[in-house]
C-alpha positions as CSV (number, residue, x, y, z in Angstrom):
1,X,9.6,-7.1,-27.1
2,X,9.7,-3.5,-29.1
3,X,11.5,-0.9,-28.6
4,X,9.8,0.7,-25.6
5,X,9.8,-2.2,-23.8
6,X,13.7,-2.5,-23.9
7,X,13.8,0.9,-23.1
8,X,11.3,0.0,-19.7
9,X,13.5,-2.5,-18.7
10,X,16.6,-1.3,-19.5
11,X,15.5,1.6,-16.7
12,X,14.4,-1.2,-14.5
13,X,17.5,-2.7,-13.7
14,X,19.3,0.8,-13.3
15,X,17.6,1.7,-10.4
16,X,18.2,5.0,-10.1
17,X,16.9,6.1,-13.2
18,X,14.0,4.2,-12.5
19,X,12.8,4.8,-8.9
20,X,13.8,8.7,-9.6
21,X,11.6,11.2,-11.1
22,X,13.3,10.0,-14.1
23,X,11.1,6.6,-14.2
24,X,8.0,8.1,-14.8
25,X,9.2,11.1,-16.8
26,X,10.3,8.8,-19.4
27,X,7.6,6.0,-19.1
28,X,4.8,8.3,-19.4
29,X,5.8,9.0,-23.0
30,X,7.4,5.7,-23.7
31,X,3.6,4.4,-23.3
32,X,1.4,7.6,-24.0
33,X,-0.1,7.5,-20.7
34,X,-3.4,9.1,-19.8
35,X,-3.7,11.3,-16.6
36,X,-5.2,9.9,-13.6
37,X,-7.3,13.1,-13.7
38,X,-9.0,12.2,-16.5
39,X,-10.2,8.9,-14.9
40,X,-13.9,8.9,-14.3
41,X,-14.6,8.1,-11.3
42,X,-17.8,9.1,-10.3
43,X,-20.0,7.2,-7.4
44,X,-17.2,5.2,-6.6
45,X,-16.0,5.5,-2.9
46,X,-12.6,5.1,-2.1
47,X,-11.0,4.7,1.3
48,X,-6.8,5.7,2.0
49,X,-5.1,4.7,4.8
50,X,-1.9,7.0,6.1
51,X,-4.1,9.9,3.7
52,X,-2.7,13.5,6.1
53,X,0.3,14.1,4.1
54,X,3.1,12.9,1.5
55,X,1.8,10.3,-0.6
56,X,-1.5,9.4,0.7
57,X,-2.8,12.9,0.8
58,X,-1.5,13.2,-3.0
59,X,-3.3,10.1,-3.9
60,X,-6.8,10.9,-2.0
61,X,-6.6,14.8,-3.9
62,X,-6.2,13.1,-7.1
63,X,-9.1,10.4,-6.5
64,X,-11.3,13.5,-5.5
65,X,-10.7,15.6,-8.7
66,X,-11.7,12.4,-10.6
67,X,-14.8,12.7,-8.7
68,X,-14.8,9.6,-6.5
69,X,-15.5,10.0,-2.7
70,X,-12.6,9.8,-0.5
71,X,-12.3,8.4,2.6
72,X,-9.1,9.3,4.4
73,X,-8.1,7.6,7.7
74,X,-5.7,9.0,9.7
75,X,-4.6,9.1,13.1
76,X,-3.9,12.8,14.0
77,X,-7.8,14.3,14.0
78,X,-6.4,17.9,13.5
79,X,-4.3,16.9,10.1
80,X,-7.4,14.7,9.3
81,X,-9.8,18.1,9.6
82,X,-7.2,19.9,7.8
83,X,-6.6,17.2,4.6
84,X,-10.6,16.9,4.2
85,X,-11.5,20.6,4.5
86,X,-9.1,20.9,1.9
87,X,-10.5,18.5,-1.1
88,X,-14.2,19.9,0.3
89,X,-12.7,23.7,-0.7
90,X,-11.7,22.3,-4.2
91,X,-14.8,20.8,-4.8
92,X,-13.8,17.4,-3.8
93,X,-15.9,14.9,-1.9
94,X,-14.3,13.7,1.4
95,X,-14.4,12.3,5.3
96,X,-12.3,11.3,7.7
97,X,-11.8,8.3,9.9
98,X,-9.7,8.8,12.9
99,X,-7.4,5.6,13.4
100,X,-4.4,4.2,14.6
101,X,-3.6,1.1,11.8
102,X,-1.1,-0.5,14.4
103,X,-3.8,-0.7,17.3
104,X,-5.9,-3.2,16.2
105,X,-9.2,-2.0,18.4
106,X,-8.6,1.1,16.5
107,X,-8.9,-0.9,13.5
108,X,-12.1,-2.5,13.8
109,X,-13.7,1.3,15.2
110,X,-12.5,2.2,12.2
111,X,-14.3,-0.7,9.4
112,X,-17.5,-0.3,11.3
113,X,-17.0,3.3,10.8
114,X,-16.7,2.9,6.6
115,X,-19.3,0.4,7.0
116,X,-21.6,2.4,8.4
117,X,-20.7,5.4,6.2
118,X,-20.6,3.8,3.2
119,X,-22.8,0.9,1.6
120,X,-20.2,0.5,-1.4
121,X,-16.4,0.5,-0.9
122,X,-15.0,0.4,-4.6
123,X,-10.9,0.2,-3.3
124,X,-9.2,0.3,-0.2
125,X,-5.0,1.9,-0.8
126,X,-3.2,0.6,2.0
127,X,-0.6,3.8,2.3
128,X,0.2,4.1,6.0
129,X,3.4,3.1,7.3
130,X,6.7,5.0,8.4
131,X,10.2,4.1,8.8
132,X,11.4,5.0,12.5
133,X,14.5,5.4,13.9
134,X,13.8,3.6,17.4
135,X,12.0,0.7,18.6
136,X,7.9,1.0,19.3
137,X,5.3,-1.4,20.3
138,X,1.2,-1.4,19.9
139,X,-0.7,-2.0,23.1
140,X,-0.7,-5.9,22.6
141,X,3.3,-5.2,22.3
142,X,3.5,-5.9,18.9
143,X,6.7,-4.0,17.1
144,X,4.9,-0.9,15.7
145,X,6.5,-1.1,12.0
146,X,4.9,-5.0,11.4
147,X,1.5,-3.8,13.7
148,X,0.7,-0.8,11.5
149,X,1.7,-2.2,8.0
150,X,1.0,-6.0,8.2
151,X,-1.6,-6.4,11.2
152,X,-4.0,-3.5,10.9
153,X,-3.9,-3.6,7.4
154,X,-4.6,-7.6,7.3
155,X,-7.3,-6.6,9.7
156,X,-9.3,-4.1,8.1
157,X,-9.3,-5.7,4.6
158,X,-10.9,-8.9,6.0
159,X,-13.8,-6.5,7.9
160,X,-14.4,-4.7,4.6
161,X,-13.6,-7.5,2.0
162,X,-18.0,-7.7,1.8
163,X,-18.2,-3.7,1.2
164,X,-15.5,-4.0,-1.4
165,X,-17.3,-7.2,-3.3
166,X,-20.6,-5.0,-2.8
167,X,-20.0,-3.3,-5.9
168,X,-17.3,-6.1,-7.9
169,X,-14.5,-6.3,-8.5
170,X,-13.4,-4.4,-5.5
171,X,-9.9,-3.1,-5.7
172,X,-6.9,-3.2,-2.5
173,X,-4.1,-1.6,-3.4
174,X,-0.8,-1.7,-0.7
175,X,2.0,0.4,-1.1
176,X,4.9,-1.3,-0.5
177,X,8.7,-0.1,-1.0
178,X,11.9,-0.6,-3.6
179,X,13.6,-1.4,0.0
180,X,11.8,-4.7,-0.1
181,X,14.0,-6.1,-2.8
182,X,17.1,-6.2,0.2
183,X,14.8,-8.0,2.6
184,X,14.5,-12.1,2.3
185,X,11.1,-13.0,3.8
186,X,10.9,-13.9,7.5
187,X,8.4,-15.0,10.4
188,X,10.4,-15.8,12.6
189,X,12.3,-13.0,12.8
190,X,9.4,-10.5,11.0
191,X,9.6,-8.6,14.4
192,X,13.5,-7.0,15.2
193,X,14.1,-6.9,18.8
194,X,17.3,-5.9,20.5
195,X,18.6,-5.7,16.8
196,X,16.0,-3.3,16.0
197,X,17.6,-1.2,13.2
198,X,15.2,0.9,11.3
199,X,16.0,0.7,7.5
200,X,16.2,-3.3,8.2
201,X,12.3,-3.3,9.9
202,X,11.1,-1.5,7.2
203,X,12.5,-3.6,4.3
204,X,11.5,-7.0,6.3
205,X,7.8,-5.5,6.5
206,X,7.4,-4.6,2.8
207,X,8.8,-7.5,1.6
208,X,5.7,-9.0,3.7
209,X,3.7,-7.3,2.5
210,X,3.9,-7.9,-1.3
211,X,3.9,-12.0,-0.5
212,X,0.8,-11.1,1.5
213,X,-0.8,-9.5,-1.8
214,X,0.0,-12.3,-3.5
215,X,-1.7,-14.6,-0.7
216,X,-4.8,-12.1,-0.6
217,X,-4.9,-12.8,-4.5
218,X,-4.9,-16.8,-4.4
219,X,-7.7,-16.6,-2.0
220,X,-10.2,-14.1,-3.0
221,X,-12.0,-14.6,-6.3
222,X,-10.7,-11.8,-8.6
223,X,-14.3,-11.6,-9.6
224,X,-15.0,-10.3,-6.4
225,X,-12.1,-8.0,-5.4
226,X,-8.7,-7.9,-6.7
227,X,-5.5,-7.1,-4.6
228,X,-2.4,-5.4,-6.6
229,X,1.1,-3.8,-4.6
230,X,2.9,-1.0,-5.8
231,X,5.9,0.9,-5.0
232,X,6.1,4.5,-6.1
233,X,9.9,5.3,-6.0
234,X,11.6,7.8,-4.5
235,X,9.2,10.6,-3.8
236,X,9.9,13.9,-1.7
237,X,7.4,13.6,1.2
238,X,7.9,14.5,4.7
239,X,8.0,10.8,5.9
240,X,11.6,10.0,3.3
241,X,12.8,14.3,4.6
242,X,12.3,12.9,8.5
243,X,13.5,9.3,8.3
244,X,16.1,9.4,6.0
245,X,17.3,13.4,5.5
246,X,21.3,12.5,4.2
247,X,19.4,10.6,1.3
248,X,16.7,13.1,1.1
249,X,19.3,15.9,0.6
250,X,21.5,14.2,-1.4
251,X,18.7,12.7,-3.8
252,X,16.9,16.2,-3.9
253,X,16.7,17.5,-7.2
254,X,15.8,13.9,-8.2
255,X,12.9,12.9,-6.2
256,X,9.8,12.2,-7.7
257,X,6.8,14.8,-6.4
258,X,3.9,13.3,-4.3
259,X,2.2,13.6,-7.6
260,X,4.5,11.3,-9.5
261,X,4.8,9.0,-6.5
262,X,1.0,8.4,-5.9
263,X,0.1,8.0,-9.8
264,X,0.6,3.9,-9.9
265,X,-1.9,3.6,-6.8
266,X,-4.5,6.2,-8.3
267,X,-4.4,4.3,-11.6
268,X,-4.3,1.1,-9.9
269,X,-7.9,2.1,-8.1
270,X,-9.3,3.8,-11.2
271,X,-8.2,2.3,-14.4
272,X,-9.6,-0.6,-16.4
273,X,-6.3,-2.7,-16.8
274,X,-5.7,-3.8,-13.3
275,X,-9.1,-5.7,-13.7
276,X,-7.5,-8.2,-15.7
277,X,-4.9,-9.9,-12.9
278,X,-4.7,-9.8,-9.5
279,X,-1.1,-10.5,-7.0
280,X,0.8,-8.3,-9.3
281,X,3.7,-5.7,-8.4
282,X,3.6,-2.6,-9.7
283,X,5.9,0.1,-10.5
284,X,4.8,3.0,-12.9
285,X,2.1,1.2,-14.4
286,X,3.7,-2.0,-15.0
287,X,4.1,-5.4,-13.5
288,X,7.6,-5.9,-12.1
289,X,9.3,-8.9,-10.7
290,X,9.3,-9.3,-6.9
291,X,12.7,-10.4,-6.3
292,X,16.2,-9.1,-7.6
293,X,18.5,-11.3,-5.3
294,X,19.5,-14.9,-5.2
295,X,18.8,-14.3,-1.4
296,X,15.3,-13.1,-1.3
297,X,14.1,-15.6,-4.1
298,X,15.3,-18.4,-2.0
299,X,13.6,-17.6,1.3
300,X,10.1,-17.2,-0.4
301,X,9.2,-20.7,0.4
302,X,5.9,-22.5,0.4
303,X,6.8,-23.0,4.2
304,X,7.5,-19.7,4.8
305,X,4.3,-18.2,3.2
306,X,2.0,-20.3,5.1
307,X,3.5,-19.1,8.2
308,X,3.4,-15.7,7.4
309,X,-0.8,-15.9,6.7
310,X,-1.4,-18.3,10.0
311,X,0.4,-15.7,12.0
312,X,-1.1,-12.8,10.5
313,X,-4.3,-14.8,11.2
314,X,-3.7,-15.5,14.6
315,X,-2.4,-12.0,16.0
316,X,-5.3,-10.2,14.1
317,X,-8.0,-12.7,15.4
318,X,-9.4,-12.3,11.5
319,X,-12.0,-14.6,9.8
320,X,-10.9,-14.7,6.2
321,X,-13.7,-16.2,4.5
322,X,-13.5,-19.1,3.0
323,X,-9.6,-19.1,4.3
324,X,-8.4,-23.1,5.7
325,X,-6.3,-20.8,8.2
326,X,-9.1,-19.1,9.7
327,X,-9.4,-19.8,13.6
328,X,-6.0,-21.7,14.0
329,X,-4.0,-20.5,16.6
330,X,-0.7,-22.2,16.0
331,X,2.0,-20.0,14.8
C-alpha cells in the first residue's frame, strides 16, 4: 500500500472528512483524477431515475456534456419539461419519461417507454429515492421508501436487462447511502410499520439495496451488463435541505455540491475501470467495504439474502432470466 493509499483510507474511517466535500477534494489529487467531462461518451444512451433535481439532475447534465443521450425519468412532468429543456438549451441531448418508481404499473409504462425509444440502453443510474418524515404506501400498499427504491427499481432493471446487454457490457449503477452502514439487513422487518421512523426506513432500504447489487452481480454475466453501488456523500441538494435541515445547516459549509456528489455515478456509467468487476461499492472512485459494524456484518446471511431476492421477486412479479427464483411465490 503507498502512500496515497494510506492517505485514502486513513479518510475512510474518519468519516467526516470523507463523506464531506473534503473526500473528493483530496482524492481527486491523491489519484490525478480525470473529469467526467472529458469522458467520451458519444452514441451511448443513458437512462436516470429520480433525474429533476439534486443529484440526479447533476448526474444526467454531466452525461449530456460528455455527449451521451440522457434519458431522465421523473415523476413530476412540469420539473421533467423543465430539467430536459434545459440540457436541450446547452446543447445536450435529452427526454423525459414520466414515472412513479414506487408504483410498479408506472414502472413497466415506463421500460416499454425506453424500449420503444431507444434500441440501445448503455446504463441505467438508479438515483430516485427520498427520505420522509411520515409513513406512505404505493397502491398495492407497499411502504413507499422499500416500493420506490427496492421494488420499482428491481422492476425496471429486469424489463431493460436485454436493452442494456444490446450493446455489452451494459452498466446499472444504484445510488445507495453512507446511512446504510447503521442498518443490519432485514426481510422481515424491510417494511417499518407503527415504528415507522424515517432515518431508520431509509438506512434499512439502502442497506438493501447494496446486497441487491451484489445479488444482481452473481447472476448476470458481467460480459453482459455489470451492476456497481455508490454512495456520494454528503451533498447539498434539496432532498438532504427538506429531510434533514438541522444537519443540512449545521453541515453547510461542508457539503459536497451536486457536482461532487454525482461524479462516482457519472464515472461509474462512463469510464473504462468499472468494466473490470461487477457487485462493487463505491465511494469516490473506489471500492469500499460494505459493512463497518459487528452488527450489520452478522445479519448478512446466506439465509437472509435469499429472502431478500425471492421477495423482491415475488412483490414485483419479475422474470429474471435465467434466475432459480423466478416464478416462486413463497416469501
Amino acid at each position: 500500500m503507498n502512500l496515497n493509499d494510506v492517505i485514502d483510507r486513513s479518510l475512510e474511517l474518519t468519516v467526516v472528512p470523507s463523506f464531506t466535500r473534503i473526500g473528493p477534494g483530496a482524492r481527486s489529487r491523491l489519484f490525478d483524477w480525470t473529469p467526467v467531462e472529458s469522458l467520451d461518451m458519444q452514441g451511448r444512451v443513458v437512462a436516470v431515475t429520480g433525474a429533476t433535481s439534486g443529484l440526479g439532475l447533476a448526474a444526467a447534465r454531466q452525461l449530456a456534456s460528455c455527449g451521451a443521450t440522457a434519458i431522465l425519468i421523473g415523476r413530476n412532468e412540469d420539473r421533467l419539461s423543465e430539467a430536459v429543456n434545459e440540457i436541450v438549451e446547452r446543447g445536450g441531448s435529452a427526454s423525459g419519461v414520466v414515472a412513479d418508481l414506487g408504483e410498479l404499473e408506472q414502472v413497466r409504462g415506463a421500460a416499454d417507454e425506453i424500449a420503444d425509444r431507444a434500441d440501445r440502453l448503455d446504463a441505467l443510474i438508479h438515483n430516485a429515492g427520498a427520505l420522509t418524515a411520515d409513513r406512505r404506501e404505493n397502491d398495492a400498499g407497499v411502504e413507499m421508501t422499500v416500493a420506490s427504491q427496492i421494488d420499482g427499481p428491481f422492476l425496471l432493471t429486469t424489463l431493460l436487462l436485454d436493452r442494456l446487454a444490446a450493446t455489452p457490457p451494459g452498466r446499472v449503477v444504484t445510488v445507495s447511502s453512507g446511512g446504510m452502514y447503521t442498518a443490519p439487513l432485514t426481510v422481515r422487518h424491510l417494511e417499518m410499520g407503527d415504528d415507522y421512523d424515517g432515518t431508520t426506513q431509509y438506512a434499512r432500504v439502502k442497506r438493501a439495496q447494496v446486497t441487491l447489487n451484489e445479488l444482481w452481480a452473481e447472476r448476470i454475466d458481467p460480459a453482459a451488463v455489470v451492476f456497481h453501488a455508490m454512495h456520494p456523500g454528503w451533498a447539498d441538494t434539496p432532498g438532504v435541505t427538506t429531510s434533514l435541515p438541522v444537519f443540512a445547516r449545521v453541515m453547510g459549509p461542508l457539503l459536497r455540491t451536486p457536482d461532487e456528489g454525482a461524479d462516482t455515478m457519472v464515472w461509474l456509467a462512463g469510464a473504462d475501470a468499472p468494466l473490470h468487476s461487477s457487485g462493487d461499492f463505491w465511494l469516490d472512485r473506489r471500492v469500499r467495504p460494505i459493512h463497518r459494524l459487528p452488527s450489520t456484518r452478522r445479519s448478512d446471511t446466506a439465509e437472509r439474502r435469499a429472502r431478500l431476492w425471492e421477495r423482491c421477486v415475488r412483490v414485483t412479479g419479475a422474470d429474471v432470466p435465467g434466475d432459480p427464483a423466478g416464478g416462486r411465490s413463497e416469501a
